[in-house]
C-alpha positions as CSV (number, residue, x, y, z in Angstrom):
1,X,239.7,203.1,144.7
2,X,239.1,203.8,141.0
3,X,236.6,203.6,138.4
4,X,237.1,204.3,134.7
5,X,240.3,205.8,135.9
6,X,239.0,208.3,137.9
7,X,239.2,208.6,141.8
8,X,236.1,207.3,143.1
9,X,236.6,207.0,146.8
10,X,236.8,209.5,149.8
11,X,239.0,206.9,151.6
12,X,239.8,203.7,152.4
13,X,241.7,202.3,155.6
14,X,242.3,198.3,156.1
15,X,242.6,196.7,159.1
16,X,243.6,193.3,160.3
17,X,243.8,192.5,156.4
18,X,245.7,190.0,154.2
19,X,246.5,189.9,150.8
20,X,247.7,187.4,148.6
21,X,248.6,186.2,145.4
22,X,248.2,189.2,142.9
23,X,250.7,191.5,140.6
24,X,249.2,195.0,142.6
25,X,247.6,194.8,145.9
26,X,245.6,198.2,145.7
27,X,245.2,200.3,143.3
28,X,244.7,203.6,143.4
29,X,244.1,206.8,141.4
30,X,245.1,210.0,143.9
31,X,247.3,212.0,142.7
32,X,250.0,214.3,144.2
33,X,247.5,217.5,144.3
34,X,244.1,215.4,144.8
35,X,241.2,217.7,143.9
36,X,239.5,217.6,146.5
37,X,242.4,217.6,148.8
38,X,240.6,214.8,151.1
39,X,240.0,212.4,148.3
40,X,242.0,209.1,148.0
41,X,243.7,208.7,151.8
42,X,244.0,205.4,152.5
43,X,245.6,203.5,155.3
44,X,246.9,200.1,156.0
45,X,247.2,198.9,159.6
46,X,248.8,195.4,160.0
47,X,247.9,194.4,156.7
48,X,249.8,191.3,155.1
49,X,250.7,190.9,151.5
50,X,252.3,187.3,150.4
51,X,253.5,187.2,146.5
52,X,252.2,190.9,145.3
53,X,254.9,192.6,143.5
54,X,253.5,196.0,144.2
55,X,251.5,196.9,147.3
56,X,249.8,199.9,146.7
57,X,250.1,201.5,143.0
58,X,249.3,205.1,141.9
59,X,248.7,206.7,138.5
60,X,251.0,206.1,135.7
61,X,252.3,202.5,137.1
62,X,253.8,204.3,140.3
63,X,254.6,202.5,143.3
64,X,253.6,203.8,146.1
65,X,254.1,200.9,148.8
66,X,256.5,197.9,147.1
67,X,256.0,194.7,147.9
68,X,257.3,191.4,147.4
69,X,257.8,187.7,146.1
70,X,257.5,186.3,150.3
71,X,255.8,187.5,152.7
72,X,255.9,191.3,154.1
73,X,253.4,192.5,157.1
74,X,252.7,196.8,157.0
75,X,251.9,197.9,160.6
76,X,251.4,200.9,159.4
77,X,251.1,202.9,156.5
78,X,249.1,206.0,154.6
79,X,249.2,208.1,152.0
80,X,246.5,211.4,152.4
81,X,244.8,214.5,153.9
82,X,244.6,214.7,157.8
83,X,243.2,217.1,160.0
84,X,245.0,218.1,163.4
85,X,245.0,220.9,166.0
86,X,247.6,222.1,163.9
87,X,245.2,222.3,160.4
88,X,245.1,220.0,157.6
89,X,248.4,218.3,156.3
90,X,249.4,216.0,154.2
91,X,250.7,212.6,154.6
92,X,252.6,209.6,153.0
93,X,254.6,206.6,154.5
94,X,254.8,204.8,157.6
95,X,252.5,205.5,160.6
96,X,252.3,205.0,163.8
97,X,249.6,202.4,164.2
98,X,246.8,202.9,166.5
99,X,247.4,201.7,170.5
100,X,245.1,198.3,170.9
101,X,243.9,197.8,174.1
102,X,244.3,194.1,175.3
103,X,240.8,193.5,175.8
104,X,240.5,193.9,172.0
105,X,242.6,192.2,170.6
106,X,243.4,188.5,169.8
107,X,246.6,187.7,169.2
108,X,247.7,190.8,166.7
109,X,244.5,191.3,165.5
110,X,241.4,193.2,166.7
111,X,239.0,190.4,168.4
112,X,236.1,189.6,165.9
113,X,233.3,188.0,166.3
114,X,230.7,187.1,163.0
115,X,226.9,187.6,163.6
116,X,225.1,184.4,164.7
117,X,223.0,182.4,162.1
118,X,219.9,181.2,163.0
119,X,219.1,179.2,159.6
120,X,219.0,175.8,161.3
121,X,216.8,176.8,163.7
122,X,212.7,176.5,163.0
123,X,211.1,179.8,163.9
124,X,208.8,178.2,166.7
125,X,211.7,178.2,168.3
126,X,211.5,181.9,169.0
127,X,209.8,184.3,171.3
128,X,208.2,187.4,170.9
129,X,208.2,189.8,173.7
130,X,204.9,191.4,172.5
131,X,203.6,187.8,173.5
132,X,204.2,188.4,177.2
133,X,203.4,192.3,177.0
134,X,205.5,194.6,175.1
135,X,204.2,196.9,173.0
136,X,206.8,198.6,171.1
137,X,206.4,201.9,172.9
138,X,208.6,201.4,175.5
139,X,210.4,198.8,177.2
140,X,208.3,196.8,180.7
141,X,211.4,194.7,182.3
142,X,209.2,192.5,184.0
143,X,207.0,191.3,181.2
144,X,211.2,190.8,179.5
145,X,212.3,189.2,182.7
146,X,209.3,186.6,182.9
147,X,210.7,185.9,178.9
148,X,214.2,184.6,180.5
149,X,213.0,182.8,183.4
């Protein structure tokens, strides 16, 4: 979240994330009075750290999230600017992690799903749908349908 020292980043929030193996897990470069006030929130939602000594470090070697020698899982966990009905506060510690709906989720974590690759497969093996009628200026179902038949 820094870069020659310097706050670089508007935010940062992981999700669903592990981390492993390495003296600080994040590092970070807001301050206590961020200028602007918005500039380095960052959140952690079930996020695992295994073997890092310190989570989430500030400026001047402070620690801002610990962590540990085993294994230690954040459901939660911030350090920021938010806005609200009530105007914009200021935050630090343990959240309450966002409600996930069943249908999106996989075990504890958000379901995912990587983008198919289609490297293996020659490309006379696809269709166009300007073949059968299309013409980029809007969309003729039939001339689509006859596609998947």
């Amino acid at each position: 979240m820094t870069f020659g020292g310097a706050q670089a980043v508007g935010s940062v929030t992981f999700i669903d994330s592990s981390i492993e193996d390495t003296p600080i897990g994040i590092l970070t470069g807001q301050t206590s009075d961020p200028s602007p006030s918005s500039i380095g929130s960052l959140i952690l939602e079930n996020v695992s750290f295994k073997n890092v000594q310190t989570a989430v470090q500030g400026p001047k070697n402070t620690i801002m999230l610990a962590g540990s020698s085993g294994s230690v899982n954040v459901a939660g966990w911030g350090r920021g600017h938010l806005y609200s009905p009530r105007g914009p506060n200021d935050f630090d510690g343990d959240i309450a992690p966002f409600p996930r709906p069943g249908k999106l989720v996989r075990g504890s974590k958000y379901y995912e799903r990587s983008k198919p690759s289609y490297a293996d497969i020659p490309a006379s093996q696809f269709l166009s749908v300007r073949s059968y009628g299309a013409r980029g200026v809007s969309v003729v179902f039939a001339n689509i349908l006859s596609i998947m038949r």
